[in-house]
Each structure stands twice: as structure tokens, then as C-alpha cells.
C-alpha positions in Angstrom: -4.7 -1.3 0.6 -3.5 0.5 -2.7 -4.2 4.1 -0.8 -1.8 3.3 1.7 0.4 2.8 -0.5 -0.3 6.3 -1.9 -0.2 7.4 1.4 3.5 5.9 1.3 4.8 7.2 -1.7 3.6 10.7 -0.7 5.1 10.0 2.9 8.5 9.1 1.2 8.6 12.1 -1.1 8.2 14.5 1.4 11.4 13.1 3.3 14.1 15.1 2.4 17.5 13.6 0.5 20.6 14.9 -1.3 18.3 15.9 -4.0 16.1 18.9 -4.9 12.3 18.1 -5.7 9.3 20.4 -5.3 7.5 17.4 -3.6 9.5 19.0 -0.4 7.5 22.1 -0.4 3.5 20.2 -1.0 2.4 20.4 2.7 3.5 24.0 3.0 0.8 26.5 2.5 0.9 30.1 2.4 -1.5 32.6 3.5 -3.0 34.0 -0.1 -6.0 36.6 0.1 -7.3 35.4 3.5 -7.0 32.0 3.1 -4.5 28.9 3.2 -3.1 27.8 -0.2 -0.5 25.2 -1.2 2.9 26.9 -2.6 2.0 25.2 -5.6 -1.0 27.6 -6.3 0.8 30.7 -5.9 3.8 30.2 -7.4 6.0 28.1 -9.7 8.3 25.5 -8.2 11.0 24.2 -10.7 14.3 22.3 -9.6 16.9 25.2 -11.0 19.8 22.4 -10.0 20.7 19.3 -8.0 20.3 20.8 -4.4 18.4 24.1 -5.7 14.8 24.6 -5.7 13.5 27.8 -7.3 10.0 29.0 -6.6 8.6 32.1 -8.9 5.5 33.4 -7.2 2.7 34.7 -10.0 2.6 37.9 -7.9 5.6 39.9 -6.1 3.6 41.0 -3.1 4.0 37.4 -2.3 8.0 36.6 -1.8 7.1 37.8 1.5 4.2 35.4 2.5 5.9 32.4 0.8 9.4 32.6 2.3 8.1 33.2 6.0 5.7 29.7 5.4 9.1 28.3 4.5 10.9 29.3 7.7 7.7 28.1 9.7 7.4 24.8 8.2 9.7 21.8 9.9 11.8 21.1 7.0 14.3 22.7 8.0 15.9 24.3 5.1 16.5 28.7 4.8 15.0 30.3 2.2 17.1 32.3 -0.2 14.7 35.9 -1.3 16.3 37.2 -4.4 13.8 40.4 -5.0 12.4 38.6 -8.2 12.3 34.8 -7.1 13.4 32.8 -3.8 16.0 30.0 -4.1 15.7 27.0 -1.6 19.1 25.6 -1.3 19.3 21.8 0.1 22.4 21.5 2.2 24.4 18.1 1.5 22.4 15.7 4.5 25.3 14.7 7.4 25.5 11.1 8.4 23.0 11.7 11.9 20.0 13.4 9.2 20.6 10.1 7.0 19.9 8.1 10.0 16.9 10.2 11.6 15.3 10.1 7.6 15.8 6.1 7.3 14.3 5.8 11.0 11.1 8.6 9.9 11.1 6.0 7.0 10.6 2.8 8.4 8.3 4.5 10.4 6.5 5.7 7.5 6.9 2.1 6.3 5.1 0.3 9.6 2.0 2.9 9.9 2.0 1.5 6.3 1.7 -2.1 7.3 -0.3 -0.9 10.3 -3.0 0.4 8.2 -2.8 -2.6 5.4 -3.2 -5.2 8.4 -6.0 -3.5 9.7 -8.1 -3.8 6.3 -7.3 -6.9 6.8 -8.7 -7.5 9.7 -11.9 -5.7 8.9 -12.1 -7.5 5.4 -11.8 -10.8 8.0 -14.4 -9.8 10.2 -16.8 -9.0 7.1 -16.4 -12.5 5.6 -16.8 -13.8 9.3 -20.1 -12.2 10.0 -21.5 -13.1 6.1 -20.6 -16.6 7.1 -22.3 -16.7 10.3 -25.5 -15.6 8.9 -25.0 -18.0 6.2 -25.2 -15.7 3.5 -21.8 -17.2 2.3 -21.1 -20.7 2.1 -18.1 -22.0 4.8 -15.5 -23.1 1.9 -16.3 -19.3 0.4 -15.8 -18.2 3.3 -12.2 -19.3 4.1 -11.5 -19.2 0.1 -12.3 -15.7 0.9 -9.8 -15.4 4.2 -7.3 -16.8 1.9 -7.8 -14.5 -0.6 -7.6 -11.5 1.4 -4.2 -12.7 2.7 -2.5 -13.4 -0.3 -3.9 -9.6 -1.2 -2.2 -8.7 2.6 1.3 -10.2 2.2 1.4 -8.5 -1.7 0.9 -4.7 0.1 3.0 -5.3 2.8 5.7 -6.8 0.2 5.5 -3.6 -2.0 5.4 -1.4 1.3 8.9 -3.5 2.2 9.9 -3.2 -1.4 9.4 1.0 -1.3 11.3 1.1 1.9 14.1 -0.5 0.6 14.4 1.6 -2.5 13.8 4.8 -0.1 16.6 3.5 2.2 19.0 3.2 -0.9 18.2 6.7 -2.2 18.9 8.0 1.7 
């Protein structure tokens, strides 16, 4: 239940607000030497303002490679290639983007709880099947149930709690 939670977090930093972070660019890679590598591997990514990121790649014969992963990713920002360093400028997000990013959120948010309820379900079915072959007492066995749904609702507050704090920062 705590890696879907991870899963969330990284979900929710790679939505796109107001604000510049380098956590926009981690799912882009860029082809280095024959092979895919995150832009973080290539190059330095650094928040030179509020709505500027500014990636330095360790070589130059790069600035090529890492601005055209850039334009091909779905992110939908245009890189800025300054012969030395590219400059990713975040435009200010219009009310419709705030909207599709809150609705991408709670989606985010309810694979979440999808994926918490389903643990559940197999933690549930474990307990069931110990009890059945009497490995584990009855009581133990619905202490057990009990258990695992305190542990259920807990996740699925947190995952409720992130997506509130996301839709706030939106």
C-alpha cells in the first residue's frame, strides 16, 4: 500500500503547475550512445527561476538529442536552445489546463485507491484461505480482516489527503 503511494507522489510531480521543477522532465529519455537515458544522466537540470527550467548537458553534441526528446514528449512545453544550455520555459497554466490537471489528478488519485483496495482484497483472500485450512484460528482470522482494513481506510485517507493538497497547488 505504501508503493502506491510512491507511485502517487511520483504521478503528482510529473503533472505540470505554475511552477518550474525538474521532476517535469524524469520520464523523458534521450537517445545517448545507442541507448535510452533519462535527461537526468546526461545533463544537469536546475530550476534557473519560477517558470524556468535550465538543463546543461555534460557534452554539447547533446543540445541536439535532448531538446528534440523534449518536443516529442507530451508535456507540452517548447524548448528554448541557447548554443551553450536549453531553457524550458513554463507558460502561466489557463483556467481549461487547471481543470484537465485536477481531472488527470483525481485520476491519478483513484488508480491509487484502485490498486490500495485491491491489496486489500488479496490480503482478504490470504487470511480467508489460512483460515479455511485452519492454520489460523477464526477470531485471528477476522482480527486479521480488521486489521487490514483499518491499514485500507489509512492509504486511501493519505491518497485523499495528497489529492487535496495537489488540487490546492493546481
Amino acid at each position: 500500500m505504501g508503493k502506491s503511494i510512491e507511485s502517487l507522489q511520483h504521478a503528482f510531480n510529473r503533472l505540470r503547475t505554475g511552477r518550474a521543477n525538474p521532476s517535469l522532465l524524469e520520464g523523458i529519455e534521450v537517445a545517448y550512445y545507442g541507448s535510452d537515458m533519462p535527461i537526468n544522466q546526461v545533463a544537469n537540470v536546475i530550476v534557473e527561476d519560477a517558470r524556468t527550467l535550465l538543463i546543461t548537458p555534460w557534452e554539447k553534441n547533446m543540445l541536439g538529442p535532448i531538446e528534440k526528446a523534449i518536443l516529442k514528449s507530451d508535456i507540452g512545453i517548447t524548448p528554448a536552445n541557447s548554443g551553450d544550455n536549453i531553457r524550458v520555459p513554463l507558460p502561466p497554466l489557463t483556467e481549461q489546463n487547471r481543470k484537465d490537471l485536477a481531472r488527470q489528478a483525481k485520476q491519478e488519485s483513484e488508480n491509487a485507491r484502485v490498486a490500495i483496495r485491491n491489496i486489500r482484497r488479496d490480503a482478504i483472500a490470504e487470511i480467508r484461505e489460512l483460515t479455511r485450512e485452519k492454520e489460523l484460528a477464526e477470531d485471528d482470522g477476522h482480527r486479521g480482516e480488521d486489521e487490514v482494513q483499518v491499514l485500507t481506510d489509512h492509504w486511501v485517507k493519505e491518497v485523499d489527503t495528497m489529492l487535496g493538497a495537489k488540487e490546492a497547488e493546481l
